[in-house]
Each structure stands twice: as structure tokens, then as C-alpha cells.
DRENVODO-444005 format. One record per residue (C-alpha): x, z, y negated. Coordinates in steps of 0.05 Angstrom, whole numbers, padded with zeros to 5 digits, always signed. Each point is the difference from the previous one (the first is absolute). Example, Ala and Ser with C-alpha at 12.3 -4.5 7.8 and 13.67 -1.06 7.14 Angstrom:
+00246+00156+00090+00027-00013-00069
end
This chain:
+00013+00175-00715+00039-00035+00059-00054-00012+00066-00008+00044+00050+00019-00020+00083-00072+00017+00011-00024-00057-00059+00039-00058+00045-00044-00052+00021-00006-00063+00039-00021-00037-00061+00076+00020-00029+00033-00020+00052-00026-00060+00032-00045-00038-00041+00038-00002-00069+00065+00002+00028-00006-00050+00055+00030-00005+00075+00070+00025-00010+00066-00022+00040+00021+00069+00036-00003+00036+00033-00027-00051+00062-00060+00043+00034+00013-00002+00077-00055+00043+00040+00016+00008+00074-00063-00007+00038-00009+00005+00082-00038+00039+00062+00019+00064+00010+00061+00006+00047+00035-00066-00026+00049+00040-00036-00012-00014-00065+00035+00061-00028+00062-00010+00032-00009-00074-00020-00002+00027-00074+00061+00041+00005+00040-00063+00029-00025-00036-00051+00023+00052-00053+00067+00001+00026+00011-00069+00005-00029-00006-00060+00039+00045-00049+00060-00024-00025-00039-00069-00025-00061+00018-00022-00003+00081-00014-00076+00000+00039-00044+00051-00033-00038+00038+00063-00070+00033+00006-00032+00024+00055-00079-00014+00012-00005+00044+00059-00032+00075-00007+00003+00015+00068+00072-00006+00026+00040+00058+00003+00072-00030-00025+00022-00064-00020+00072-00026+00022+00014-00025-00066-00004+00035-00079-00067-00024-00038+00006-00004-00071-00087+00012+00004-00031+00036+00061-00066-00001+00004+00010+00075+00031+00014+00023-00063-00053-00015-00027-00054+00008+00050-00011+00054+00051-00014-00038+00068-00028+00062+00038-00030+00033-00059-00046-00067-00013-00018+00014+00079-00014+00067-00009-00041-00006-00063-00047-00068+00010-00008+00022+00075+00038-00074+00025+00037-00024+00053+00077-00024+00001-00021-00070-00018-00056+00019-00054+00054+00048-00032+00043-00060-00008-00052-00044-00023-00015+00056-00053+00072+00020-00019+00015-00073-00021-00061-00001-00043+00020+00061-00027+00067-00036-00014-00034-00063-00022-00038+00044-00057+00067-00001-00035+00024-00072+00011+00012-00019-00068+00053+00063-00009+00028-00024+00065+00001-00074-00031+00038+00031-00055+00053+00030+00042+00012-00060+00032+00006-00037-00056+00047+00049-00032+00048-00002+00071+00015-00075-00021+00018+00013-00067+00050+00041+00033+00026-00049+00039-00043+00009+00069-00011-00072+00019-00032+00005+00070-00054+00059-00001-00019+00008+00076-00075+00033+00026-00002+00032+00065-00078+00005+00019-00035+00045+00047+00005-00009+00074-00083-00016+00009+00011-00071-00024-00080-00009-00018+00005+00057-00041+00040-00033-00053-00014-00069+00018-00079+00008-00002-00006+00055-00043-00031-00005-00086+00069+00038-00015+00049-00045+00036-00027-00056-00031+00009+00036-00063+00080+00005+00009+00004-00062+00029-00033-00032-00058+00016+00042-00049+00081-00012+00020-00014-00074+00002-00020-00016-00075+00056+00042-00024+00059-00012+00035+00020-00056+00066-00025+00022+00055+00009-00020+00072-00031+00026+00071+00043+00014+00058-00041+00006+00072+00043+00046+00050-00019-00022+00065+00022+00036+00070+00039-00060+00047-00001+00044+00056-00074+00005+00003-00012-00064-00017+00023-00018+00060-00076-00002+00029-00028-00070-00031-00062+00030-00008+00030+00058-00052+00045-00050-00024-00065-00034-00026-00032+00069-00023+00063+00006-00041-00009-00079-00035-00074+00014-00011+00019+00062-00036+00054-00039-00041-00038-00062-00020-00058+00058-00024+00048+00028-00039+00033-00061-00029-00068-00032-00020-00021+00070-00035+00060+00013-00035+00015-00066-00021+00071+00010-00010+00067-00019+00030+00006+00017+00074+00052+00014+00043-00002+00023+00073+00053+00049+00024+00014-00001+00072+00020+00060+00016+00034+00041+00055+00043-00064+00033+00049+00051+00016-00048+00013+00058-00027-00073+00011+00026-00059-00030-00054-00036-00048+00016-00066+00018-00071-00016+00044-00038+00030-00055+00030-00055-00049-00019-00054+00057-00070+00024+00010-00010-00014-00072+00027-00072-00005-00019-00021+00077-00073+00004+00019+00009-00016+00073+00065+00054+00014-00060+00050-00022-00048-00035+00042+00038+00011+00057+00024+00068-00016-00083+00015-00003-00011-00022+00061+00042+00044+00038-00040+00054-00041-00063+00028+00048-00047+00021-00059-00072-00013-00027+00025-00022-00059+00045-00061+00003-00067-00049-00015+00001+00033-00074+00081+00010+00003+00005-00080+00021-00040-00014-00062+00024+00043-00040+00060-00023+00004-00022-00072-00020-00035+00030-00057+00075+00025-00033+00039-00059+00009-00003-00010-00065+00015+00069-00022+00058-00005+00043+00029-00067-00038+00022+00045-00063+00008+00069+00026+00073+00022-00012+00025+00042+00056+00067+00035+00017+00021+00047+00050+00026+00064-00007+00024+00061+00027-00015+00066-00044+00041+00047+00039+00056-00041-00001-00001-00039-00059+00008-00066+00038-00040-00065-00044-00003+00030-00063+00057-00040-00039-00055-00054+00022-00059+00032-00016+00024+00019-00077+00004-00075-00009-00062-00010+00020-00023+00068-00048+00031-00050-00053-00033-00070+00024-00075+00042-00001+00009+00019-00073+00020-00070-00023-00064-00018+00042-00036+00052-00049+00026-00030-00070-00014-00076+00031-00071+00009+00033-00031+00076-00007+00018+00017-00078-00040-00052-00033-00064+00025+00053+00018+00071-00029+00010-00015-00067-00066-00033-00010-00031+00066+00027+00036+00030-00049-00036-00039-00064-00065+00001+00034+00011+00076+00000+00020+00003-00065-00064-00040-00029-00035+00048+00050+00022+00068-00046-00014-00042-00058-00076-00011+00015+00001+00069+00022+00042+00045-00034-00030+00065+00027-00039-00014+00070-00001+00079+00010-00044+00012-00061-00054-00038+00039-00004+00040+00069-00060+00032-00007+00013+00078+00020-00048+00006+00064+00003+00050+00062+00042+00061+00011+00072-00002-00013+00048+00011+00060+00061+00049-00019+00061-00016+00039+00014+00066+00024+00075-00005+00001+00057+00023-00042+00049-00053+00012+00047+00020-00053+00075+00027+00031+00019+00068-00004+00065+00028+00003+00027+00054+00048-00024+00051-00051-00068-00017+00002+00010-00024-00075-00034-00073-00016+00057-00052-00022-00028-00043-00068-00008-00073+00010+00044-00003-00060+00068+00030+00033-00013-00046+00068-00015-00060-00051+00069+00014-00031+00044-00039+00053-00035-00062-00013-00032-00006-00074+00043+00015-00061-00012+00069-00034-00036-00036-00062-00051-00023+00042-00024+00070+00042-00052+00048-00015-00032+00053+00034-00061-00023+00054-00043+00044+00037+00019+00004+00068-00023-00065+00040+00018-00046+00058+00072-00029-00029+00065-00032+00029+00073+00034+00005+00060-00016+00028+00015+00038+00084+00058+00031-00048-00043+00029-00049-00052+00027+00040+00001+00086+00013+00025+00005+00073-00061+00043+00031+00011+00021+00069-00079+00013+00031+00018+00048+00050-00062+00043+00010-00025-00066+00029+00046-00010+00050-00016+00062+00023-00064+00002-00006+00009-00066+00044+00043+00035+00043-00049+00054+00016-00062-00036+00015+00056-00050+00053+00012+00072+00027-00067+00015+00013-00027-00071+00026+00046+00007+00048-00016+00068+00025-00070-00022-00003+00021-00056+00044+00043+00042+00051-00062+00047-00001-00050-00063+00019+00051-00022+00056+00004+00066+00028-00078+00013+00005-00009-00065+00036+00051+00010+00049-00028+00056+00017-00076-00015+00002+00035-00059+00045+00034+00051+00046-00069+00047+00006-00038-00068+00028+00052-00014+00047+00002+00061+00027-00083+00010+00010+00008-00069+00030+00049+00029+00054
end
């Protein structure tokens, strides 16, 4: 009998097959409000007619997306739910959505790999807006990985020109780079974005002359410019390879430029980051070897923790769609069977349109009664104001 989705592994796909030419990996990494989303639909566009990008989307908690995702990480995860149910804030919600994700990585492996047999060469990652969260985090490193030992994979670092224009969170945004650089250790290119507002050229000459930033710090009153001074000394030679280019995202302005560079970085990953990978690879491979079956040595100790949430999509009905039908758009019919209902991956044009409108109003109700709770507080304290004046007079 022909394998089920569900019986896809890692082991399949990266360590007997080997690093594979397409599609090139490019995850889009920077702080939140650098505009990395509108950086990925630019680069989509610009991107289409040559290399056919494959898109998926890393973020649970943004409402819409200004570009189609061929794998939404909505679909698969409910952002608010995962709140609601492990009692979490915005940022632990995301942290816990993309291990949910994550849980499912080699499936997700598996649909890339399938988009470049179809002739997706580029396969671009959009990543949440809290940077640490996937930089930091057990499950980015997963993906990021993961990605690397299967297909080319390169790192582009969004960065915000206009507020960059303070050296000292100019510096804040190179520390940050040259962290993520060092703990990705793949290609890197910075994208300087937003030069539709504020032209990138002093960024470029911070980088390549010590003194212009030097005196640029010194016009800077802050406590800081000691460890900014130094730092700065301390990524000279970070600076020395780091490929930059400026763009604008709104307008599409540098990005015939920056697509050469896309292509420069993954020559950079066959000549210098494929053999590093690669070797991972075999040492992986006589890892599963030594131990076929690690799991049949956990020992079974303490209380098991249920996870509480049905994560499964349902349809406007209320009916539960089978893994099998969402499965069909990507793996042939020979290869599907029936799953219980689990975390799994579908394409924004496959998934049930559900419309949540109890709550929006619900949401709508309790804004209606804040603010007559409000109006009611201002109203009692203007007048417990007006009773003192008037026993003062």
C-alpha cells in the first residue's frame, strides 16, 4: 500500500535524498514595523514572471496579508483560540502557534519540496512581526534548519532606513543582524527599506566609514555612545561582507537590484554553506543509524498534558473536512488516506471561509459597555469635583 502524508518524514526527505536545487528558501526576517510584509509582496511581484516564488506566511496574528499564500499558517492554527485556551499573551500565542506549526514540519518539508517539482523556484517565508520569537525560539530554528539541509536557503534582514536614522538604533539594528547571521549561519542580505521616505545612502557609509559614524555619534546626547562607539569597532568586520541594497517596498524602487543579489546569496550557499549542511546531514544520518528508535527509550514519567484544542478546520456547516480532501491539491490520489483530524497544512484557497461573527459582537458589546462604564466614571468625578468646590465657596 502507497504511504500515507502523515508517514512523511525528515529522514525521506533530507537525509537520503540530499540538499536539493529548488526551490531557493528565502525567509524574511526584521523588527516589527520594518515592513516586512509589504517587503514580501514586492518581492513576489517582482519576482513572478522569473522565478514562480512559492509563498507562506509564518504569522498567526495578522489579520490579512497583501499578497495570496500558497501555506498560511492561519489555516492551520487558531491564533486567538491558542490565547484563549493556554491562558497566553499576544507574544506567547505566537511563540505557541509556530510550535504548533513546527509539530508538522516534515509535511510542510514535503510541500515544499513538491512546489519545485512543479516548477516553483524561489519559495519565499514571511515571519512574524516579534523578530525574537522566530529568531530565538526551539521552533524557528527548526524551519530554519530544517529548510536549510533540504533545499538553498538564504536570509534576508528588513531593516527600517528611516529609523535608523538615530546612530544609536542604527547600531541596535547591526547587533541584531550580526546575531542573526552568526546563528543562522547562512547567506545574508540586508534590505534597506523605506528610501522612498529617506534615502539609504548614510546608512551604507556608516558601515564602510568608522569616523562619518563617529561624528554622527557625537552629535547624539545619550548614555550610550561609550558602548555604541565600541560597538561599532566590534562589527567592522561584520560589515566587510555584509551585502546590502536599498529598497523601497511601497514603491518597488531597488528591487531589479536586490533579485541579483537574491541570486549572488544562493551561489554563496552552493560555494560556502552546502558542504557545512551537508556534513550535518551524514552525521544525522549515522545519528538514526545508532539509534533507530530514540522514542522507545523515554521512560514514561509524570502526568501527561492534553492540549486542549481542536485545531482541525471546520466548514460553514459545522461538518469536519478530512485531511485527505485538503491533502488532494498537493499529493497525488495514490498516495492519500484517511487521518484523524490533526494540526495539517492547506492552501488560503482550500480552506472553508468561516466568518466568526458572534465574536465581533461579542467584542462589540463589551467596547459598548467599557465605554459607558467610562462616561459613567467621568461623570461621578466631575461631580464629586463640583460638590468640593462648592463647600469650599
Amino acid at each position: 500500500s502507497s504511504a500515507s502524508i502523515n508517514d512523511i518524514n525528515l529522514q525521506a526527505l533530507s537525509l537520503t535524498e540530499g540538499i536539493r536545487d529548488a526551490p531557493v528558501c528565502i525567509i524574511v526576517l526584521g523588527m516589527a514595523g520594518s515592513g516586512k510584509t509589504t517587503f514580501t509582496r514586492s518581492l513576489i511581484q517582482h519576482a513572478q514572471t522569473q522565478f514562480n516564488p512559492y509563498v507562506v506566511n509564518l504569522d498567526p496574528a495578522c489579520r490579512e496579508v497583501p499578497y495570496v499564500a500558497h501555506i498560511d499558517i492561519r489555516d492551520t492554527v487558531n491564533y486567538k483560540e491558542v490565547m484563549k485556551q493556554y491562558q497566553l499573551g499576544p507574544n506567547g500565542g505566537i511563540v505557541t502557534a509556530l510550535n504548533m506549526f513546527t509539530t508538522k514540519m516534515p509535511k510542510f518539508a514535503e510541500l515544499v519540496r513538491r512546489a519545485g517539482e512543479r516548477g516553483h523556484k524561489w519559495c519565499i517565508i514571511d515571519t512574524p512581526g516579534q523578530i525574537e520569537v522566530f529568531t530565538w525560539s526551539a521552533s524557528g530554528n527548526i524551519i530554519t534548519e530544517g529548510l536549510a539541509t533540504m533545499f538553498p536557503t538564504i536570509v534576508v534582514y528588513v531593516m527600517d532606513v528611516v529609523r535608523s536614522v538615530c546612530p544609536t538604533t542604527f547600531m541596535s539594528n547591526m547587533l541584531y543582524a550580526c546575531s542573526i547571521l552568526y546563528k543562522t549561519r547562512l547567506p545574508f542580505l540586508v534590505a534597506l527599506n523605506k528610501i522612498d521616505l529617506k534615502e539609504c545612502s548614510f546608512v551604507q557609509e556608516w558601515m564602510t566609514d568608522f569616523e562619518t559614524f563617529q561624528d554622527a555619534l557625537e552629535k547624539e546626547q545619550s548614555y550610550v555612545n561609550n558602548l555604541t562607539r565600541t560597538m561599532s569597532l566590534t562589527l567592522d568586520t561584520f560589515y566587510e561582507n555584509l551585502i546590502t541594497c536599498g529598497v523601497s517596498a511601497k514603491t518597488g524602487v531597488g528591487f531589479a537590484k536586490l533579485l541579483t543579489h537574491v541570486l549572488e546569496c544562493v551561489a554563496e550557499y552552493e560555494r560556502d554553506y552546502k558542504p557545512v549542511y551537508e556534513k550535518m546531514r551524514l552525521e544525522r544520518l549515522a545519528q538514526q543509524a545508532a539509534n533507530p528508535d530514540p522514542a522507545a527509550h523515554i521512560e514514561a514519567a509524570g502526568a501527561v498534558v492534553p492540549l486542549g484544542l481542536d485545531l482541525s478546520v471546520r466548514s460553514g456547516n459545522g461538518s469536519v473536512d478530512s485531511l485527505s480532501y485538503l491533502m488532494h491539491s498537493y499529493i497525488p490520489q495514490d498516495s492519500v488516506s484517511n487521518a484523524e483530524n490533526s494540526v495539517f497544512l492547506m492552501a488560503p484557497s482550500l480552506v472553508p471561509q468561516q466568518h466568526v461573527v458572534e465574536e465581533d459582537m461579542e467584542t462589540d458589546i463589551k467596547g459598548d459597555l467599557e465605554e459607558q462604564n467610562f462616561q459613567s466614571f467621568v461623570q461621578n468625578h466631575m461631580t464629586v469635583q463640583q460638590s468640593k468646590r462648592e463647600k469650599q465657596q
